[in-house]
C-alpha positions as CSV (number, residue, x, y, z in Angstrom):
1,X,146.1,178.5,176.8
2,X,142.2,179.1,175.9
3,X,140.4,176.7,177.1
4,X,143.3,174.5,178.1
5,X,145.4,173.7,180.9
6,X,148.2,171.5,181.0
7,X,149.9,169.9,184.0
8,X,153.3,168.8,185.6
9,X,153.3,165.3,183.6
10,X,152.3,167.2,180.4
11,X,148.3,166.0,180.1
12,X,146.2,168.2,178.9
13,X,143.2,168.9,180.3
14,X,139.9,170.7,178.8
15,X,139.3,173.0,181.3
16,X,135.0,174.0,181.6
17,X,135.1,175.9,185.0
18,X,137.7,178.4,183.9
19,X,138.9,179.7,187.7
20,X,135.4,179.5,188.5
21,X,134.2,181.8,185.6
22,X,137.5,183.6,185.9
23,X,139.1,183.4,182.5
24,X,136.1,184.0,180.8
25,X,138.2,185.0,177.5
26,X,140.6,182.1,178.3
27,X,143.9,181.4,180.1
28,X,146.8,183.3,179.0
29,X,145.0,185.7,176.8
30,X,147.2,187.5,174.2
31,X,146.1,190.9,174.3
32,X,145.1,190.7,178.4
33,X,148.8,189.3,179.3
34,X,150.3,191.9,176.6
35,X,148.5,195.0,178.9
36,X,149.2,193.9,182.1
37,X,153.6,193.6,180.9
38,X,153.7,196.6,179.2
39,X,151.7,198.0,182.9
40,X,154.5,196.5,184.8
41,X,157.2,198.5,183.0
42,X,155.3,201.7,183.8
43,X,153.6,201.4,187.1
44,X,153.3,198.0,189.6
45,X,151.2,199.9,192.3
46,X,150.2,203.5,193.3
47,X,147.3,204.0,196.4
48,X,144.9,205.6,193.8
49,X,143.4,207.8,197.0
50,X,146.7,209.1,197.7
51,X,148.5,209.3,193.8
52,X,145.3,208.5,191.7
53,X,145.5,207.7,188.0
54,X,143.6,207.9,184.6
55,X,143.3,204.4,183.8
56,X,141.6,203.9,186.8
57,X,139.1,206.8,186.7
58,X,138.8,205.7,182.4
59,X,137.9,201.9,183.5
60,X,135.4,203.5,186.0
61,X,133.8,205.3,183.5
62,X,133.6,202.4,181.0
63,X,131.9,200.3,183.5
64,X,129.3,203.5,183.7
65,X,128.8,203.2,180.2
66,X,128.0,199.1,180.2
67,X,126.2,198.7,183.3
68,X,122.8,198.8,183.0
69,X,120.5,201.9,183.2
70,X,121.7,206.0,182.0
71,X,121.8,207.0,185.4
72,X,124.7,209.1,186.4
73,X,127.0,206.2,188.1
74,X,130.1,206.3,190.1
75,X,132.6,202.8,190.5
76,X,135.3,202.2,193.4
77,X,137.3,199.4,192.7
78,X,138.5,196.5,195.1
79,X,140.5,193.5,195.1
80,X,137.8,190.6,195.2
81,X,134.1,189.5,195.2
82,X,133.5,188.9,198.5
83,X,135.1,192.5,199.0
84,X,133.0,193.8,196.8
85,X,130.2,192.8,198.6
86,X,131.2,194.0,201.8
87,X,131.9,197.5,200.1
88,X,128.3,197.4,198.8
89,X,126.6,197.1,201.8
90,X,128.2,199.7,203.7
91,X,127.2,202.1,200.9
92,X,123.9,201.0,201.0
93,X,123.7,201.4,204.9
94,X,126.0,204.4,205.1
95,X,122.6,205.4,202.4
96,X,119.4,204.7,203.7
97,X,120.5,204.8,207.6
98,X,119.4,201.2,208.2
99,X,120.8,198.2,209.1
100,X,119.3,195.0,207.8
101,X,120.4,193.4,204.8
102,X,118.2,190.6,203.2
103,X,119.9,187.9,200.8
104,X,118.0,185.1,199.1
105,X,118.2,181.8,199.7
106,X,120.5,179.3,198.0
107,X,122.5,183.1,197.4
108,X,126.3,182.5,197.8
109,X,128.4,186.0,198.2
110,X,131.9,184.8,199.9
111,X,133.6,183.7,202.5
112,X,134.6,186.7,204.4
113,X,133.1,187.1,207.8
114,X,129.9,189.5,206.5
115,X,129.5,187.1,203.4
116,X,129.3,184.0,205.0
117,X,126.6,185.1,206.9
118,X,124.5,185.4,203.7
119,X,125.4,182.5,202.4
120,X,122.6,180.4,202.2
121,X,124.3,177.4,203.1
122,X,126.6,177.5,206.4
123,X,128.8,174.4,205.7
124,X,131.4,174.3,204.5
125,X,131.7,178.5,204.4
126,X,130.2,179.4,207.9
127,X,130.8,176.0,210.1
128,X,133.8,176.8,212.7
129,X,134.1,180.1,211.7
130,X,131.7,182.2,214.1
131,X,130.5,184.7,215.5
132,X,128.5,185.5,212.3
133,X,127.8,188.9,211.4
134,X,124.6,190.3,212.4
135,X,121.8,191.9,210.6
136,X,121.4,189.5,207.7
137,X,118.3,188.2,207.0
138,X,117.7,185.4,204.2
139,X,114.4,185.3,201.9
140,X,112.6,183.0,199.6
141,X,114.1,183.5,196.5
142,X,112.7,182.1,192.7
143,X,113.8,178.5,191.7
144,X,111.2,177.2,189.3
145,X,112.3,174.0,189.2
146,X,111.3,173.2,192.8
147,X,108.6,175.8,193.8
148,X,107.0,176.1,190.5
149,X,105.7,179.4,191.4
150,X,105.7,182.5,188.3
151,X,107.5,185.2,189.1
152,X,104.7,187.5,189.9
153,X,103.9,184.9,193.3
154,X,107.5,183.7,193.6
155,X,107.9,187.9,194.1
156,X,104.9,188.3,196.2
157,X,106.4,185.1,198.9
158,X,109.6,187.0,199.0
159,X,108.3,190.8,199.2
160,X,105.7,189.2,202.5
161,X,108.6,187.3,204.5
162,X,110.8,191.0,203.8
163,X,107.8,193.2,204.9
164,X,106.4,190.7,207.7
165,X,109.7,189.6,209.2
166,X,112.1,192.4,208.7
167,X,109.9,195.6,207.7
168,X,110.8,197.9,204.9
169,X,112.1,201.0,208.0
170,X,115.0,198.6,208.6
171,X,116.2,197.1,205.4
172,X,118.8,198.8,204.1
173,X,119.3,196.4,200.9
174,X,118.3,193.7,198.9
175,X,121.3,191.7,196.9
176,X,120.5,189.1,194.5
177,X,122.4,187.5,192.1
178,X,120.4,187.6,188.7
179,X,121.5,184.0,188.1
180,X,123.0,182.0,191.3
181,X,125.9,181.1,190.7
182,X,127.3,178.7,193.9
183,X,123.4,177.5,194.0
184,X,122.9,175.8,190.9
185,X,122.8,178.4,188.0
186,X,119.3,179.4,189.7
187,X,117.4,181.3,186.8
188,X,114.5,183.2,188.5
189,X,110.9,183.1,186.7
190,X,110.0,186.3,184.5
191,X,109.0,189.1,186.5
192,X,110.8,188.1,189.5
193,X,113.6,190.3,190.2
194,X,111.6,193.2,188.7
195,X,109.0,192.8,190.9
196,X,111.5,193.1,193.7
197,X,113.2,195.8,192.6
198,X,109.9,198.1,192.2
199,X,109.0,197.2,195.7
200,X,113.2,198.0,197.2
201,X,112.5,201.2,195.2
202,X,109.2,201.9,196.6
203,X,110.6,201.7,200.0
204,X,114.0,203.4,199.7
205,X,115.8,199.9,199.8
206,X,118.8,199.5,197.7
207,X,118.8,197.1,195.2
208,X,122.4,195.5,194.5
209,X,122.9,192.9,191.8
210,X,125.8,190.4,192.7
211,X,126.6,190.3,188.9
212,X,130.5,188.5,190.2
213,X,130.1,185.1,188.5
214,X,127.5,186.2,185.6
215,X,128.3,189.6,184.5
216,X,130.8,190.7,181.6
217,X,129.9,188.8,178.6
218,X,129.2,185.7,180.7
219,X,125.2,185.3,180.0
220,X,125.7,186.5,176.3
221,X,124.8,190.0,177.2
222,X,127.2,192.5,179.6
223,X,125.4,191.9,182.5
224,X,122.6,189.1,183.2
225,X,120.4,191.8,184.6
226,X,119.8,192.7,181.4
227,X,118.2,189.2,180.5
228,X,115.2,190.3,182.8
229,X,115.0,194.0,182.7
230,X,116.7,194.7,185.8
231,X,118.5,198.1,186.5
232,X,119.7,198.0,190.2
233,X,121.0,200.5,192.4
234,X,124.5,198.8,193.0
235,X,126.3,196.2,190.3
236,X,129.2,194.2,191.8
237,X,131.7,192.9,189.7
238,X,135.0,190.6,189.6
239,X,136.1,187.6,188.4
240,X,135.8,188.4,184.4
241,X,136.6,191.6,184.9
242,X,140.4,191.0,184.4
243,X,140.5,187.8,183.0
244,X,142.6,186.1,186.2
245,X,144.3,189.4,187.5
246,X,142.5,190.1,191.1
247,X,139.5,193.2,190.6
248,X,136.5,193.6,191.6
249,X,133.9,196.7,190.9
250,X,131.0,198.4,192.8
251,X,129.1,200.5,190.4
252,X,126.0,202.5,191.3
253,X,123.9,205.3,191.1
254,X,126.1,208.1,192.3
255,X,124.1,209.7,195.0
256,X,124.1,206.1,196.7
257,X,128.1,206.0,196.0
258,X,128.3,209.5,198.0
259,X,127.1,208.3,200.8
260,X,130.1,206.8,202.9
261,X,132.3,210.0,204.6
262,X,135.6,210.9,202.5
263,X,138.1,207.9,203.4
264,X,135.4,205.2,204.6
265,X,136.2,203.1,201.4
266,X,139.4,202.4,200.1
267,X,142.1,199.4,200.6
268,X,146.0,199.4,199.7
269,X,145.6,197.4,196.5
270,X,142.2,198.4,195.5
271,X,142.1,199.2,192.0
272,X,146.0,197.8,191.2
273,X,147.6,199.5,188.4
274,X,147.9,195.9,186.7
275,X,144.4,194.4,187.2
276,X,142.9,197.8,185.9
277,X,145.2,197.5,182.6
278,X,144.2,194.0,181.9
279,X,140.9,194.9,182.5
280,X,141.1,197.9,180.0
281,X,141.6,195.0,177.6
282,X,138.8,192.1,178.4
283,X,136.4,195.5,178.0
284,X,137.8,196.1,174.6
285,X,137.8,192.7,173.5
286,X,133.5,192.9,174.7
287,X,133.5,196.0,173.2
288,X,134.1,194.1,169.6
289,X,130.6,192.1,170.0
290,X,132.5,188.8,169.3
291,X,131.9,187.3,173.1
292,X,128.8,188.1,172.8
293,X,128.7,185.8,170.0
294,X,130.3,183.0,171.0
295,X,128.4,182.6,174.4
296,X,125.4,182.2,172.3
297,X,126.9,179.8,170.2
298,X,128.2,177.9,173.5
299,X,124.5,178.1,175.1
300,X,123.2,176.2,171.6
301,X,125.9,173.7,172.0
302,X,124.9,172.9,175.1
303,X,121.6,172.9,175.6
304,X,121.5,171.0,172.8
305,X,124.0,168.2,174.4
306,X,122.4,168.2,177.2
307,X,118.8,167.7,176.2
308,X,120.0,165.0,173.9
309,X,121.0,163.5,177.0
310,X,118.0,164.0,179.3
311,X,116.1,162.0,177.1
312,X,118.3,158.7,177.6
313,X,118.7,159.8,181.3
314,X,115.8,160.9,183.6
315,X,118.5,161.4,186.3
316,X,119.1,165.1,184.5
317,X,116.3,166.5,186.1
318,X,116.2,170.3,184.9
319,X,118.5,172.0,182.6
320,X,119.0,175.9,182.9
321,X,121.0,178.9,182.0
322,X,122.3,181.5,179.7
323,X,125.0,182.1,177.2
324,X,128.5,180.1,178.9
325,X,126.7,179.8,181.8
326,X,124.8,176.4,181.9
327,X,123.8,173.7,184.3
328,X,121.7,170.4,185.0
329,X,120.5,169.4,187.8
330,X,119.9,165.8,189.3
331,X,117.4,164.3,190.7
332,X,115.4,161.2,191.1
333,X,114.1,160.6,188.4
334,X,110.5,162.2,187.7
335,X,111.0,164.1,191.3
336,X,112.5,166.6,192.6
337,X,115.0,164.2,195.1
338,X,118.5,165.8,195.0
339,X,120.9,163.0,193.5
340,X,123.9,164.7,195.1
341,X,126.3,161.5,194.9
342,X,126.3,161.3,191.2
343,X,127.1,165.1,190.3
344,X,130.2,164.4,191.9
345,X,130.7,160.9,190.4
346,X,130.2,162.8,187.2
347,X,132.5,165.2,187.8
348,X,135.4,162.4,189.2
349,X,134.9,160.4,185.5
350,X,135.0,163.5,183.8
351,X,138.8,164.7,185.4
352,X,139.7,161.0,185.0
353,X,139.5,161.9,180.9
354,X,140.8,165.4,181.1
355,X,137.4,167.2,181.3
356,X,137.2,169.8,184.2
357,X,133.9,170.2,185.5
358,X,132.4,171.8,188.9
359,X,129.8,170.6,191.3
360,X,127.6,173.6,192.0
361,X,123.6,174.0,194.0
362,X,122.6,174.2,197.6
363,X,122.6,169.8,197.8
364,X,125.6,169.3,195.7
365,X,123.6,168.0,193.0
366,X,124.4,170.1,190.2
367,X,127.2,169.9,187.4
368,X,127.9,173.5,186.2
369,X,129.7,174.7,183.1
370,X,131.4,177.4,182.9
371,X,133.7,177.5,179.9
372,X,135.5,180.3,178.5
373,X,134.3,181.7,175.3
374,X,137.1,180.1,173.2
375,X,136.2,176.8,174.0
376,X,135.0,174.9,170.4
377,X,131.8,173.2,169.9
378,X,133.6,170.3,169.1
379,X,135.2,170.1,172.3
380,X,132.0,170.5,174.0
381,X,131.1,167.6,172.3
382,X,133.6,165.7,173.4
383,X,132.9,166.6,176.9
384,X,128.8,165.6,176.8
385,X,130.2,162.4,176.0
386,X,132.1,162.0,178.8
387,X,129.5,163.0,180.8
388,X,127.0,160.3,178.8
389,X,129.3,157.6,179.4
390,X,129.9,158.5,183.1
391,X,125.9,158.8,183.1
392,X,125.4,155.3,181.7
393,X,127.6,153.4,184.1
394,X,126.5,155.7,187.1
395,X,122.6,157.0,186.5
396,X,119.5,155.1,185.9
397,X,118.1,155.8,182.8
């Protein structure tokens, strides 16, 4: 309920990771669970290929509407991120003709067998699991916090390793997630993923924005592209999108979405009568403005919190995100030294009082929040004290 999940023996436990930014509008929420039973009575499943149906073409057009950029857009629907993904990139191959795909490092796009192979870390998603797919080549990507670089030289590292070490004739597409989610709640430097973008575009590369974990209210806007002036070729969603019902979106300009032959996308749930009703209703709750709202008001809170606690601690190391979408990082203190030991520490105390957090960042040494927009500031407050106390017996100040 909300914010809230209670267990078998009746605890109740505050839950900040919400599915891994799933329930962004909270568990169980009324109007979401009211859509999807009144769906069941009418409709469980239908191939939309074969028997198509108007909530599915209305939802595709809404997303048209919210994504960024006035472009004429097209959306096929799936069942999952990682699916998602995999969709993109055979648009933007069946596209430009080329092969090469480059992903950024400390990226994190799935766990299917394309995905994992642009992961930027191969355990534990890639180790035992191989062949990898081929055709994937990882770049630089921004992290301020460790390279330090502005965005205009962070872009210029990343444009030379995709011109010198894959060439713009065989890159079919660049994805990026505008804030990394799996690597730490990455936020590039200003101008970064602009820069990139004018250069894909340049080139004929397509430009896809992994918007899974940050899009749909997350960030305090609709998409977190919009935070830096990005308008890609390709926008991938999921998780939000139906509040804990599986969906997943690939929205783009519609001459890219024409590309693949009639039949070369599709899947036998893709687009679920269900997910697409529940969906209807998280964009209609957006549509109000009020999430919007409240992920500001959860970005104060906890920046706040958390700054109040980085001057006791010089373990917190950097502190970064947007909107519901928030993370520290730790680190030896006055260095960059991952402290990965005591994000999960953290994380261990923090269960042990009914606060759910999640590890997150390329060497395990992040905590991440990801709450769901009903969660109070006074229950935020009660979890920064966890974490303080869990800091003060386990960090050096």
């Amino acid at each position: 309920d909300g914010p809230w999940i209670t267990d078998v023996d009746g605890n109740r436990l505050l839950d900040l990771g919400s599915g891994i930014g799933v329930t962004t509008l909270g568990h169980t929420h009324p109007e979401v669970v009211a859509a999807a039973k009144a769906q069941l009575d009418l409709l469980s499943h239908t191939l939309f290929t074969v028997t198509p149906y108007e909530n599915y073409v209305r939802l595709a057009e809404r997303l048209g509407e919210h994504t960024p950029g006035s472009h004429a857009k097209k959306t096929f629907f799936v069942n999952s991120g990682a699916e998602a993904v995999e969709n993109a990139v055979k648009i933007a191959r069946a596209h430009t003709g080329r092969r090469v795909v480059a992903a950024l490092d400390h990226a994190f796009h799935g766990r299917t067998n394309l995905t994992m192979a642009m992961n930027h870390r191969a355990a534990p998603y890639a180790t035992g699991f191989g062949p990898l797919a081929a055709d994937i080549q990882r770049v630089p990507n921004s992290y301020p916090f460790r390279d330090g670089l502005s965005g205009a030289r962070a872009a210029a590292r990343t444009i030379e390793y995709l011109e010198q070490r894959i060439g713009a004739a065989d890159l079919a597409a660049i994805i990026a997630e505008p804030i990394q989610g799996e690597g730490g709640f990455v936020v590039p430097a200003p101008d970064y993923l602009t820069a990139l973008q004018d250069w894909a575009t340049e080139h004929g590369v397509v430009f896809i924005a992994d918007e899974i974990q940050s899009g749909l209210g997350r960030t305090g806007t609709w998409f977190a592209s919009e935070l830096f002036g990005l308008v890609p070729d390709l926008v991938l969603t999921a998780k939000g999108i139906a509040d804990g019902l599986p969906l997943a979106g690939i929205t783009g300009r519609a001459e890219i979405m024409d590309s693949a032959l009639p039949g070369g996308l599709g899947g036998t749930f893709s687009g679920n009568p269900v997910s697409i009703a529940a969906a209807h209703a998280v964009l209609d709750v957006l549509e109000t403005g009020e999430p919007f709202a409240e992920a500001a008001r959860i970005e104060r809170a906890l920046l706040t919190g958390l700054r109040e606690l980085a001057r006791d601690y010089a373990s917190i190391g950097d502190i970064r995100g947007h909107g519901a979408m928030i993370a520290f990082e730790l680190t030896e203190p006055g260095s960059t030294t991952p402290l990965a030991g005591l994000a999960s520490k953290i994380a261990a105390a923090a269960a042990a009082q009914g606060i759910l957090l999640l590890t997150a960042g390329s060497y395990s040494n992040v905590i991440r929040f990801l709450p769901s927009l009903a969660v109070t500031d006074a229950q935020i407050e009660v979890a920064l004290g966890v974490i303080g106390d869990a800091l003060a017996e386990y960090a050096r100040a």
